[in-house]
C-alpha positions as CSV (number, residue, x, y, z in Angstrom):
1,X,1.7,17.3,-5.1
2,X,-1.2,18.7,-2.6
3,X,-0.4,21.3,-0.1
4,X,-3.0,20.2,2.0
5,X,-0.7,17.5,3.6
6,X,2.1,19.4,5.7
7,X,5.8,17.9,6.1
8,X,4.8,16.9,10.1
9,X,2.9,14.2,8.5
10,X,5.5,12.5,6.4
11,X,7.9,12.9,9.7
12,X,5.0,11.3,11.7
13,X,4.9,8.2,9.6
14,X,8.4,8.2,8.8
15,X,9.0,8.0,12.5
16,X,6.7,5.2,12.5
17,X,8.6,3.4,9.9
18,X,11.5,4.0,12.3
19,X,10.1,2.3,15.0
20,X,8.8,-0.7,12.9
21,X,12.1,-1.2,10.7
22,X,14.7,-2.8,13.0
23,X,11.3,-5.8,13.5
24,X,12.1,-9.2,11.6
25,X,9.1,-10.0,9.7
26,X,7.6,-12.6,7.6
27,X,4.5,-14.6,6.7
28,X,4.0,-15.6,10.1
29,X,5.7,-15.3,13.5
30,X,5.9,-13.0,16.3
31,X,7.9,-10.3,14.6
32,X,4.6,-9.8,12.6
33,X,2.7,-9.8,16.0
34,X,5.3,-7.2,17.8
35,X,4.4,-5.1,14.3
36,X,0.2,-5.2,14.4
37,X,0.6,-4.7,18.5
38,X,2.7,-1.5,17.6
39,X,0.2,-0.3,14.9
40,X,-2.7,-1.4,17.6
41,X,-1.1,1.9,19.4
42,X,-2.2,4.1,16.3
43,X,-5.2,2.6,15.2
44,X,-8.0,-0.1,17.1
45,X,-6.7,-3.3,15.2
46,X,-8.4,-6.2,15.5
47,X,-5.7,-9.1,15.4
48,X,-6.7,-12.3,13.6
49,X,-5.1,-16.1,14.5
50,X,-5.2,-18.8,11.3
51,X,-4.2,-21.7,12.6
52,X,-1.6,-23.7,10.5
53,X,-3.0,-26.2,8.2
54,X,-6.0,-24.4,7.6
55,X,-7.0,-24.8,3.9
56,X,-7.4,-21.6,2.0
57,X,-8.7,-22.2,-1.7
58,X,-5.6,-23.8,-3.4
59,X,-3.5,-23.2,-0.3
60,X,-2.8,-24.2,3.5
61,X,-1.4,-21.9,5.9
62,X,2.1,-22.7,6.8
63,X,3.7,-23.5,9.5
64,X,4.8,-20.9,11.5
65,X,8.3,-19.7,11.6
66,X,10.0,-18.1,14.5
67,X,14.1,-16.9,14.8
68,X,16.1,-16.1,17.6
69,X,19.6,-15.6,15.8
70,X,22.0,-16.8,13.5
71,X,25.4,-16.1,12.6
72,X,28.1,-17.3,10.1
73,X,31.8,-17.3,12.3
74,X,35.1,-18.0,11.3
75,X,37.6,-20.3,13.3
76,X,38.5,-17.6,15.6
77,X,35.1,-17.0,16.6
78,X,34.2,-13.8,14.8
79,X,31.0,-13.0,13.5
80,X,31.5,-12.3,9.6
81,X,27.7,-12.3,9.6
82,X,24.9,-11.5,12.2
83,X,21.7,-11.4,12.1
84,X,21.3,-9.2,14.9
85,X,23.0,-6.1,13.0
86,X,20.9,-6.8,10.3
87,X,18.4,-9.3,9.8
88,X,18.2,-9.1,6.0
89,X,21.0,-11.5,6.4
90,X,19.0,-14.7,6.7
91,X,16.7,-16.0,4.3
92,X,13.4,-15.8,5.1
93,X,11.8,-19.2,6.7
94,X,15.1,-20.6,6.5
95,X,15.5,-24.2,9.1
96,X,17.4,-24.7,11.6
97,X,21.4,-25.1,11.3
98,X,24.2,-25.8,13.4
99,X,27.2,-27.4,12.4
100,X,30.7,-26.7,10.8
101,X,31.3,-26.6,7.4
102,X,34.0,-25.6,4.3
103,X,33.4,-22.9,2.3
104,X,32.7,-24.9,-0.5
105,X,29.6,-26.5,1.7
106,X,28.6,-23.4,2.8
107,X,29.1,-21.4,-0.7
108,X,26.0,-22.4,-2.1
109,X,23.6,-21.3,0.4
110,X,25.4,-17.7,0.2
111,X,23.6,-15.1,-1.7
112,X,25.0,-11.7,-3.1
113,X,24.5,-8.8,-5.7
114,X,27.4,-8.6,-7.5
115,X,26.6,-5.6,-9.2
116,X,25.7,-4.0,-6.1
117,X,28.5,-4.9,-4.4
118,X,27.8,-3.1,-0.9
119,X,24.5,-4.1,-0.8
120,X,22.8,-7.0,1.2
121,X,19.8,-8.8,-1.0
122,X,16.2,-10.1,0.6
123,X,15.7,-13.3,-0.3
124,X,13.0,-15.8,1.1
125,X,11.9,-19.9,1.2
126,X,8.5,-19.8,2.3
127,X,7.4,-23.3,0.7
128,X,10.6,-24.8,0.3
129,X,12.5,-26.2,3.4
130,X,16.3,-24.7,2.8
131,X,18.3,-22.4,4.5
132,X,20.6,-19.8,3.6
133,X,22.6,-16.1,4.1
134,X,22.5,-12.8,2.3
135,X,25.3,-10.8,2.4
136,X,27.3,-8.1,0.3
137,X,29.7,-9.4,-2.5
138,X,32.4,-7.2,0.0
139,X,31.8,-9.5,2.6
140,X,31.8,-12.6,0.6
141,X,35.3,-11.5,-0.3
142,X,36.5,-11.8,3.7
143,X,35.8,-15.5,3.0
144,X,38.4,-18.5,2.5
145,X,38.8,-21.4,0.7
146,X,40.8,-22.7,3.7
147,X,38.7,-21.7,6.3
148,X,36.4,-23.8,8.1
149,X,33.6,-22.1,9.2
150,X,30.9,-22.4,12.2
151,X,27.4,-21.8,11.1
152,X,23.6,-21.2,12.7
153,X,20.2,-20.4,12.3
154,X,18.5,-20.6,15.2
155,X,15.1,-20.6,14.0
156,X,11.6,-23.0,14.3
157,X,8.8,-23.9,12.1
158,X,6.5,-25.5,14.0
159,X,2.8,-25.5,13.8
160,X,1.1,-22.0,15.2
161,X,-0.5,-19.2,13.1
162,X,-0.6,-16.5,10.2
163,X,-1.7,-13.3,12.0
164,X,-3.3,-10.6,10.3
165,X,-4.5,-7.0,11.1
166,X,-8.0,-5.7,9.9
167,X,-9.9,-2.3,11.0
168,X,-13.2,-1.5,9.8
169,X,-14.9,2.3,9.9
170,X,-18.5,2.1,9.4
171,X,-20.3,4.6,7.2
172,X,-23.5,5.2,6.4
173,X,-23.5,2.7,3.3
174,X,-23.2,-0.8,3.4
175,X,-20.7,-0.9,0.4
176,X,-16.9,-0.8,1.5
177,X,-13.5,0.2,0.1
178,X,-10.9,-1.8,0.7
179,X,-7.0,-0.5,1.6
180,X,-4.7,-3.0,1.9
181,X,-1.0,-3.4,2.8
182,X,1.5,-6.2,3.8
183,X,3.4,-6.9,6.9
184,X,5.8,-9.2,6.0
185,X,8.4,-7.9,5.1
186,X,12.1,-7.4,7.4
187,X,13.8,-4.2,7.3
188,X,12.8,-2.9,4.1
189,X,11.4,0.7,4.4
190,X,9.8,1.4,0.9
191,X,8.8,-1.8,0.2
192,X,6.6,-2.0,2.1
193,X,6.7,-0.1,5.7
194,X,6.1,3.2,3.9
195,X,2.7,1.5,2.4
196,X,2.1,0.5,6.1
197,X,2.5,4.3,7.6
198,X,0.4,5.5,4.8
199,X,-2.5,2.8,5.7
200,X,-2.5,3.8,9.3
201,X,-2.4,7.6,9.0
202,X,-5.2,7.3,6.1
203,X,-6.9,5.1,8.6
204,X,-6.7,7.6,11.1
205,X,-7.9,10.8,8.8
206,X,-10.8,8.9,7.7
207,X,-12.1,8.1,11.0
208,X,-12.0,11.9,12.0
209,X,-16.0,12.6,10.6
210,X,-18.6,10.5,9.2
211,X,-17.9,8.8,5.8
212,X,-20.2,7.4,2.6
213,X,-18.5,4.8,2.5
214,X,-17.7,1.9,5.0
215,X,-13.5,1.5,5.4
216,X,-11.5,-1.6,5.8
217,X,-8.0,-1.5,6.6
218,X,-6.1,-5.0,6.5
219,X,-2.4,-5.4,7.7
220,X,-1.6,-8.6,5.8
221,X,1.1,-11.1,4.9
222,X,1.9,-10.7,1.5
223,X,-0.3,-13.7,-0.9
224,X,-1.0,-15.9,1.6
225,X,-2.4,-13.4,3.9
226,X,-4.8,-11.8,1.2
227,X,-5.7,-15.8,0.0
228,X,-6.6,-16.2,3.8
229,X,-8.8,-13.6,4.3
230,X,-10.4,-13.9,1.1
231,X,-11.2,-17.8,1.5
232,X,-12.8,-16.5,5.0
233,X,-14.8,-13.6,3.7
234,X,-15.7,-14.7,0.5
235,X,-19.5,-13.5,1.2
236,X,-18.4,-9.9,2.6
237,X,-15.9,-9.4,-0.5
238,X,-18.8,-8.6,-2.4
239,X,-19.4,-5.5,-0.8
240,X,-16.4,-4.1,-1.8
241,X,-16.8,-1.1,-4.2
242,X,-13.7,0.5,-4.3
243,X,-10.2,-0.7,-3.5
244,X,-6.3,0.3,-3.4
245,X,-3.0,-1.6,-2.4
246,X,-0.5,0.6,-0.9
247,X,3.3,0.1,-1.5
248,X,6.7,1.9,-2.4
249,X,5.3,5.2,-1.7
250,X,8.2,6.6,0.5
251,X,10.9,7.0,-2.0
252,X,11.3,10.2,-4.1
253,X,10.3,8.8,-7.8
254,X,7.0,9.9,-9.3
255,X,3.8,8.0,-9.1
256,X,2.6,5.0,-10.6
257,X,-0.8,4.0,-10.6
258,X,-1.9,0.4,-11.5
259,X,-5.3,-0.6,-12.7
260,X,-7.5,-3.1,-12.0
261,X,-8.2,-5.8,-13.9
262,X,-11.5,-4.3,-14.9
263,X,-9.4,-1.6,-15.9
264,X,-12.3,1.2,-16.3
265,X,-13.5,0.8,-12.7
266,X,-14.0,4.0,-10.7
267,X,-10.8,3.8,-8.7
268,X,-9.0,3.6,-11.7
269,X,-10.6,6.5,-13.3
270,X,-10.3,8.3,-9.9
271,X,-6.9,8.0,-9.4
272,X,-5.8,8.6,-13.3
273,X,-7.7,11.8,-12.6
274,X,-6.1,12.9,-9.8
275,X,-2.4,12.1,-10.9
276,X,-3.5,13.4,-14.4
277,X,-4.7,17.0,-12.2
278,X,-1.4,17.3,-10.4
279,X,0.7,18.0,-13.7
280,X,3.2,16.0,-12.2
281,X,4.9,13.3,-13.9
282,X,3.1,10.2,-13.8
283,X,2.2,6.4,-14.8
284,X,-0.7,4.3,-15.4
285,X,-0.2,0.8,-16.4
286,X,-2.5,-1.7,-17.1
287,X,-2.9,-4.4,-14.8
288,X,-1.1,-7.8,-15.1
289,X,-1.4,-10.8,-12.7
290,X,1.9,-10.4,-10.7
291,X,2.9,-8.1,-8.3
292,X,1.2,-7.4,-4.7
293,X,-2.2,-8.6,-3.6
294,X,-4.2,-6.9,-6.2
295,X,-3.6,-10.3,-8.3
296,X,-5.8,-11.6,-5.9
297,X,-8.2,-9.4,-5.2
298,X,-8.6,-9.2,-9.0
299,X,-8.8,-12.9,-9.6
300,X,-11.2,-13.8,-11.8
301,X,-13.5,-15.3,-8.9
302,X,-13.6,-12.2,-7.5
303,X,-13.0,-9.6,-9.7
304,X,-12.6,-7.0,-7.2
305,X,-12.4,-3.5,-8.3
306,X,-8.8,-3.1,-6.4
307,X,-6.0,-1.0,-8.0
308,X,-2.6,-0.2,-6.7
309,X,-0.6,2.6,-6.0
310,X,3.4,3.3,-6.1
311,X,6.3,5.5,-6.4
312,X,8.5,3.5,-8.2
313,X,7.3,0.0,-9.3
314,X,8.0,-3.0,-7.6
315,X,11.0,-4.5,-9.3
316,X,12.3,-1.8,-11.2
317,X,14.2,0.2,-8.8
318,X,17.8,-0.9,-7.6
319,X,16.7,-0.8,-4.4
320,X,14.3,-3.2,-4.2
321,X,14.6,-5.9,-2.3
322,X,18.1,-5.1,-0.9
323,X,19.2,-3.4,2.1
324,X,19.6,-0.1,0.4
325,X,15.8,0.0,0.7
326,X,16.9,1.4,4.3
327,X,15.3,4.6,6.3
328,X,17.6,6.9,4.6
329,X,16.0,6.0,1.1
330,X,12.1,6.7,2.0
331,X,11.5,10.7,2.8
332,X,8.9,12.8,5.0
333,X,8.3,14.7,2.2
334,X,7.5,11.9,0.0
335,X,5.4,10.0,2.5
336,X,3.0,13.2,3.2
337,X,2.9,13.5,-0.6
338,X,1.7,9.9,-0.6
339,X,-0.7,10.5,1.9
340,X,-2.5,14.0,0.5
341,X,-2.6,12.0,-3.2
342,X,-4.5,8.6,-1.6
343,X,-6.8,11.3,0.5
344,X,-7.5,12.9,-3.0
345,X,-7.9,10.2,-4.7
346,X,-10.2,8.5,-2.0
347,X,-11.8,12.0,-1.4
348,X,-13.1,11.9,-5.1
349,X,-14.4,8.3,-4.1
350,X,-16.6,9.5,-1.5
351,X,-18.0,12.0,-3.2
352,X,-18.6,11.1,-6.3
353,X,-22.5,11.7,-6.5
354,X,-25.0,12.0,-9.3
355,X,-27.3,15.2,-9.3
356,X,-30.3,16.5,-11.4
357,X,-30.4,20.0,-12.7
358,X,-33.7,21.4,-10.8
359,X,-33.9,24.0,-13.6
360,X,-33.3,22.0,-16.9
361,X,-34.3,24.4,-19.7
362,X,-31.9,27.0,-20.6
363,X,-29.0,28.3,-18.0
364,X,-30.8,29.6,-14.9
365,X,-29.7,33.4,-14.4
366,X,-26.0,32.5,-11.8
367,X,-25.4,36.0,-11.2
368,X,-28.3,36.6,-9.5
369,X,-27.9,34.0,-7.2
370,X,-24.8,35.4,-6.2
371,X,-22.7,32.6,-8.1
372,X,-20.8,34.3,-10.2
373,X,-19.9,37.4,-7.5
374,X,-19.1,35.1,-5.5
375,X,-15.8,33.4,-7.4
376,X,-12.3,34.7,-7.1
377,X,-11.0,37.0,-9.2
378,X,-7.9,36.1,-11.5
379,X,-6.9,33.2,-13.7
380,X,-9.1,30.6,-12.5
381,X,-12.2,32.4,-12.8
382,X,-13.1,31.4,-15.9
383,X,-12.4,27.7,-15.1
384,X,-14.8,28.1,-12.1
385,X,-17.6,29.6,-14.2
386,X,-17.1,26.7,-16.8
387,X,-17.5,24.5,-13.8
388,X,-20.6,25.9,-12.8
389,X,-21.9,25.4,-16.7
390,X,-21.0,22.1,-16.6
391,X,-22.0,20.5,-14.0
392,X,-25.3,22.0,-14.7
393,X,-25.7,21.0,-18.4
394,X,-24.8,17.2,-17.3
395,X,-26.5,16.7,-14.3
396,X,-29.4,14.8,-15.7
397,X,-29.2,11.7,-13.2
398,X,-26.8,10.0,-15.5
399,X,-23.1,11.5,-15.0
400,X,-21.2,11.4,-12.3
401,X,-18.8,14.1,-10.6
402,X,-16.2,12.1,-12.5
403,X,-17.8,11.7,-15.3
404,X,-18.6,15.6,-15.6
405,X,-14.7,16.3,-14.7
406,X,-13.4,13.9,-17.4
407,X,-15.8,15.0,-20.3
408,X,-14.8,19.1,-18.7
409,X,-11.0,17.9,-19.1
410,X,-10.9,20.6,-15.5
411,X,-10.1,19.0,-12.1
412,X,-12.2,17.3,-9.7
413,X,-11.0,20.0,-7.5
414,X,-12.9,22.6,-9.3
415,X,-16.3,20.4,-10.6
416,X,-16.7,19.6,-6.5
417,X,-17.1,23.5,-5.0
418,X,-18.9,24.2,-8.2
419,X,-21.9,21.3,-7.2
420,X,-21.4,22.5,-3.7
421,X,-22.3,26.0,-4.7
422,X,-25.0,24.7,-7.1
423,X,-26.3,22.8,-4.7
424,X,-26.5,25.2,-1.7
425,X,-28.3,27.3,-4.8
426,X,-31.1,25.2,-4.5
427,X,-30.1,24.9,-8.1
428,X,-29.4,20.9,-8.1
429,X,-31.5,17.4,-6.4
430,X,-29.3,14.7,-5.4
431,X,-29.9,11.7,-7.7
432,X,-31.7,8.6,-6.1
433,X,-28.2,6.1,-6.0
């Protein structure tokens, strides 16, 4: 969508997403620590320790949940499943196990997609003590009604800590804007290591030059992790101004923006802008309360202007949640795409500004300040001088950059040079904020 983002970008974070992907993650544990201590080598994370038990609103922070291996073998000792080849295998937070068993014990803790037949599915039981095995329908089918079978998890929950990452740029306001991602889940590389590369190499371009805006990244666990660090920073979430989930933005679908639950706020206008600019297939849905940790960010005691983007939607992609979700399905060139859209989008945040025409009555004379020589020649001319008219005829104090672009129907692109150039014209004031 924007050139501005070369393909080296999208190979730098899908090599990150390399790295990270072979890392068994949950809500808590050390595969979520061996994660943040790999991003700590991008980006200067500060790593956060919840103990278990701690109360958080409605919720307590769970006990934390650790596995070594686990395997499924038949009575000649074979490994039909293991973990280690592919860690999807066992459900998430699953207990302990070790015993033998008939196939008609161990059937119903076996979970498949039979319409996917090759495919492994992700499946969890965070606050429910079971246990259980994903694996493809073809492997199923390697299974015996005679056979008895030997089966473990070697795994722990025992009481420790849900660890979060959080990185903060300050900028010369107080107010904030909020990007957020989670951490916990296994191999999956859409959903959601491509959100995480995205995070860290926005992280990284923002902290380049001085910014408006302060920035806060947070690494996360997925609902409990946004819960926790709401229920401890209850006072600082009302800085926020601004803020955007990240997820599903490495696969090659078109984008789909969320909005908040305000629904007008400015980071929904800003990004429905931007997509609407690119004249690239697009969505904007409305928000609804389920999904990632907008729902709660935009809960009603908070009301946090946080929207979310995506490629394809949570849910409504085969891929989701299975093992097909695998590093051959998220691309470079969909990652830097990803990246040069959020660095729009965010861009427009940052400078969004008022302004106050300095010369109110009637158009002031723009050739002779060397505004109209000064455009290029060809199509867009024409768009640049209505630009120019625009943003002068609306900047009485009121209107924003957005607000100016939106009412102009032209891009944000092309109102932002032409305030620049009005501006260096002596030609605008900056409004009081």
């Amino acid at each position: 969508m924007y050139a501005s983002a070369p393909i080296v970008v999208g190979t730098e974070m899908h090599n990150l997403i390399t790295r990270l992907y072979p890392i068994c993650r949950s809500i808590t544990g050390n595969g979520t620590r061996d994660t943040l201590s790999i991003l700590r080598q991008q980006i200067p994370l500060i790593v956060q320790e919840v103990p278990t038990g701690t109360k958080v609103f409605d919720w307590t922070v769970p006990k934390e949940w650790n596995i070594r291996d686990a395997w499924i073998k038949d009575s000649a000792g074979k490994r039909l499943i293991d973990f280690k080849k592919l860690n999807l295998h066992v459900v998430s937070y699953s207990v302990p196990v070790k015993q033998k068993m008939t196939f008609a014990e161990l059937k119903p803790h076996l979970h498949t997609l039979p319409d996917h037949p090759g495919w492994v599915p992700y499946r969890t039981s965070y606050y429910k003590q079971d246990w259980g095995f994903c694996l493809s329908q073809e492997q199923l089918e390697q299974f015996s009604d005679a056979e008895e079978y030997d089966v473990c998890i070697d795994s722990s929950l025992e009481d420790g800590s849900l660890t979060y990452g959080e990185y903060f740029i300050q900028g010369r306001q107080r107010e904030e804007v909020l990007i957020s991602c989670h951490i916990c889940h296994p191999s999956l590389a859409d959903d959601n290591l491509s959100g995480v590369a995205v995070a860290v190499e926005l992280a990284k371009y923002l902290a380049r030059e001085p910014r408006r805006y302060s920035w806060r990244f947070l690494f996360i666990p997925g609902t409990i992790g946004s819960i926790t660090w709401l229920s401890r920073n209850e006072e600082m979430a009302g800085r926020i101004r601004h803020g955007l989930v990240l997820t599903c933005l490495g696969d090659t679908n078109h984008f789909t923006y969320k909005r908040s639950r305000r629904g007008n706020a400015e980071i929904d206008r800003a990004f429905s802008k931007i997509l609407k600019d690119s004249d690239q297939p697009y969505r904007v849905i409305d928000f609804f309360p389920y999904g990632y940790d907008e729902r709660q960010y935009c809960s009603p005691g908070f009301d946090l202007p946080v929207g979310c983007l995506m490629r394809s939607q949570h849910g409504k992609f085969p891929e989701y949640h299975t093992s097909a979700d695998n590093l051959d399905f998220v691309r470079p060139e969909a990652l830097a795409d990803s990246f040069a859209t959020c660095v729009a989008g965010l861009d427009l945040i940052e400078h969004n500004y008022r302004f106050i025409n300095r010369n109110p009555k009637c158009e002031p004379q723009l050739g002779a300040r060397g505004l109209y020589q000064g455009l290029a020649a060809g199509p867009h001319r024409h768009q640049q001088e209505l630009a120019l008219l625009w943003v002068l005829n609306l900047s009485d104090g009121r209107n924003t950059l957005l607000d100016i672009a939106e009412r102009a129907d032209l891009p944000f692109a092309v109102i932002k040079p032409a305030a620049d150039a009005l501006l260096a014209a002596e030609l605008l004031l900056p409004a009081k904020a």
